[in-house]
Every structure is written in C-alpha cells, then in structure tokens.
C-alpha positions in Angstrom: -7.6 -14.2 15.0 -3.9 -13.5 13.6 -3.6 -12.1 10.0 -1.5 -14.6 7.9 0.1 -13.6 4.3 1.0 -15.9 1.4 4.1 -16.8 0.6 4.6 -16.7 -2.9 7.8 -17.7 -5.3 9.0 -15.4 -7.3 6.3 -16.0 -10.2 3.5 -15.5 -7.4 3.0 -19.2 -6.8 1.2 -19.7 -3.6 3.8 -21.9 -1.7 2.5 -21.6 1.9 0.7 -19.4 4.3 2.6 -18.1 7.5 1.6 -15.5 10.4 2.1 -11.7 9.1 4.4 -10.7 11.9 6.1 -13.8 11.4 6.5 -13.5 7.6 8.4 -10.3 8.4 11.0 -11.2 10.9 12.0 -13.2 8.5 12.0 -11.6 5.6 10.0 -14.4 3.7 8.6 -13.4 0.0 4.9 -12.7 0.2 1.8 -11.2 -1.6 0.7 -7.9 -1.2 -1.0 -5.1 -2.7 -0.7 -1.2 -3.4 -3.5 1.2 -3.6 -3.6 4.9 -5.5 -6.3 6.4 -5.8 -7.0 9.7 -7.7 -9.4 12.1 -8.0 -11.1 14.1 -11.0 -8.5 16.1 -10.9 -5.9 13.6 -11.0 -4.7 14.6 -7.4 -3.7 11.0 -5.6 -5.5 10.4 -1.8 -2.7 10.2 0.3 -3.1 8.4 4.0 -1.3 9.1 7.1 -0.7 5.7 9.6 -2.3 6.1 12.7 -0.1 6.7 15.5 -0.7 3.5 17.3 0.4 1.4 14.4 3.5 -1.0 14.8 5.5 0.3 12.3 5.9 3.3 10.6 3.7 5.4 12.6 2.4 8.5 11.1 4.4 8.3 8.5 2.7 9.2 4.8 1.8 6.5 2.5 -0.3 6.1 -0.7 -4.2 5.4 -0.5 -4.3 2.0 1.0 -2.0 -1.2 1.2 -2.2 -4.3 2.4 -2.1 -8.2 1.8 -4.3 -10.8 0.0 -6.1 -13.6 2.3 -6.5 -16.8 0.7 -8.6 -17.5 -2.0 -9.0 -13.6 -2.7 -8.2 -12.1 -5.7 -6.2 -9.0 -5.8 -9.2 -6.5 -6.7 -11.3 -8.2 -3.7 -8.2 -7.7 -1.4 -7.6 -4.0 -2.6 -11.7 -3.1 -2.2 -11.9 -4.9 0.9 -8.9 -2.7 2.3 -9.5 0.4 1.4 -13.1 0.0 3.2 -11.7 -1.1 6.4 -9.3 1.8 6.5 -10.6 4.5 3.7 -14.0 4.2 4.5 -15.0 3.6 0.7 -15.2 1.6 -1.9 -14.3 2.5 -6.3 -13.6 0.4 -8.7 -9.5 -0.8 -9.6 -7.8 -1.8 -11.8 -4.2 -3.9 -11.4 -1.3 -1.8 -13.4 1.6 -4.2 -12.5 3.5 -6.0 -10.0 6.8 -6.5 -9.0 8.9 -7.3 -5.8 10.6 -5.4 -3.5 12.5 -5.4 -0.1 12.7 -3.1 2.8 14.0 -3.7 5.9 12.7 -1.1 9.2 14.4 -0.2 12.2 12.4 -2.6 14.1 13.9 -5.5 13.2 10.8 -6.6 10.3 11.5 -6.5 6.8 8.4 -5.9 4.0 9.5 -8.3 1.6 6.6 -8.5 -1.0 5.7 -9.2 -4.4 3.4 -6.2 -4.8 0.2 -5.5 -7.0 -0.1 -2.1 -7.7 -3.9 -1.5 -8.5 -5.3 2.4 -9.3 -8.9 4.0 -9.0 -11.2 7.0 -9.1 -12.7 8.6 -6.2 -14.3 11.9 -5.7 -15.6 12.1 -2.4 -14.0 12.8 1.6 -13.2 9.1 3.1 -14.6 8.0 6.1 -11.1 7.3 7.8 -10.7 4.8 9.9 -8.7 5.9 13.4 -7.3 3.1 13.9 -5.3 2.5 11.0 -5.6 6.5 9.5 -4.3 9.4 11.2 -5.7 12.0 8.3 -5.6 11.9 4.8 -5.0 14.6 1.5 -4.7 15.0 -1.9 -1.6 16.0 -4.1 -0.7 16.5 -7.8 1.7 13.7 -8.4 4.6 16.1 -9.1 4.0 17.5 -5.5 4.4 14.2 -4.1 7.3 13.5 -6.2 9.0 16.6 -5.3 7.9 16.2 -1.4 9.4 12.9 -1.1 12.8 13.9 -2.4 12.9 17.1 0.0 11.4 15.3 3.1 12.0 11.3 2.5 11.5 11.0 6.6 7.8 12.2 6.5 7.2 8.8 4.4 6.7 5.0 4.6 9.9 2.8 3.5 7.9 1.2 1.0 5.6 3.7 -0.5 8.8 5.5 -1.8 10.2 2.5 -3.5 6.7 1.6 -4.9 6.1 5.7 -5.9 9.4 5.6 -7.3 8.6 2.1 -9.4 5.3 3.3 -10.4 5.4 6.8 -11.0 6.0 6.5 -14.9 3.0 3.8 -15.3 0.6 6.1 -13.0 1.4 9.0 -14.8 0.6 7.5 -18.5 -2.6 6.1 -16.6 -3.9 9.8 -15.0 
C-alpha cells in the first residue's frame, strides 16, 4: 500500500491527499509532524536513519518524524510513529507549528507545514532497523553546538526545525 500525505493550505486546511513520494517531487505543501523527546534529565533522544532509507541515510535527526494519515489527529500520528520506529510510546504534547522548505540532493523537496510535539521518556527504545540505525541522548546545548561544528552529520530538516524550536523547547525542559 503507498503512504499518501495531506496537502494542506497555508492555514492547514486539508485540500487533497496525494502519494508521499509524489508530494515531494513536487514540492507540494503538506502536513507533517516533529517529535523530541526528553528524558529526566532533560537530555533529548536523538535517532540515526537507517542506512537503507531513501533519503538522508544515516544522517542524525530528532526523536521521530513523520506525516499525519487521514482522519488522525496530530498526537495519534506522533504516538503511532514513534512506535513503529522508537519502539515506545509517552504521552505529547503539540508546542507549535510552522512551515518550512528543504529541497535534497535527490531531486525531492520536504515542504511541510510541521507540528512540533514534545514528551518524556526514561527508558532504552526498542529501535526499529529498518527505519533506525542507533539512537542517543544529548543536552540540548550539545546538540546545538554539534550541529553548528558538523551540519553534515544531520538531516536537512531537523536543523531548520532545531533551529525554529530551540527557544520554545528550551522554556518547555
């Protein structure tokens, strides 16, 4: 069965559904979500993409990321997700959203009006190999300071969304 997204307006009006890969050769607007999740120690779970993934392959990335199926709701979406490829489940909360664009070297372009959502999480994840390489936790000043000294060790869009969110995450942790 092939994954389709929802194309959204800029207001995140549903105004169609369209095949994933399709959505992102051309570049179309649609919904999508952004997981971090922290520990009691406020240290954020960091994934790695599994090698065999068709973009972006073993690249760094926050906890989990994804898009919303129709008729889910943006928690269901992020819980769901970070099941299939975290191996657990917490409870999250939605910070914000906004919309972004980023084009890769392959020709697709994530353009998406993204839901950031954060949670709590104290235990190892049960990765899944297929979509997870490895995981680890980091202080979000380490991450910060990582992704400025080695931008190539991470995903296109998790540095725009770290960069959007970092001030919001930081009042929430």
């Amino acid at each position: 069965m092939k994954e389709h997204v929802i194309l959204v307006d800029e207001q995140d009006n549903p105004i169609g559904l369209m095949e994933k890969i399709e959505a992102h050769e051309k570049a179309l607007l649609h919904r999508a979500f952004s997981v971090f999740v922290f520990n009691e120690k406020n240290e954020l779970m960091l994934q790695q993409r599994a090698s065999e993934k068709y973009h972006s392959p073993l690249l760094w990335t926050n906890t989990c990321c994804s898009h919303q199926r129709d008729g889910e709701s943006n928690i269901e979406a992020g819980k769901r997700r970070l099941q299939e490829e975290m191996g657990f489940s917490c409870e999250l909360e939605e910070l914000f959203s906004f919309i972004y664009k980023a084009p890769f070297d392959n020709g697709l372009t994530e353009h998406e009006l993204d839901h950031v959502m954060i949670g709590r999480f104290n235990d190892e994840p049960i990765i899944n190999p297929e979509e997870v390489a490895s995981y680890k936790w980091m202080p979000l000043e380490e991450v910060k300071s990582d992704i400025e000294n080695y931008p190539e060790k991470y995903t296109a869009w998790f540095k725009i969304i770290f960069k959007e969110s970092y001030d919001k995450i930081s009042k929430y942790i």
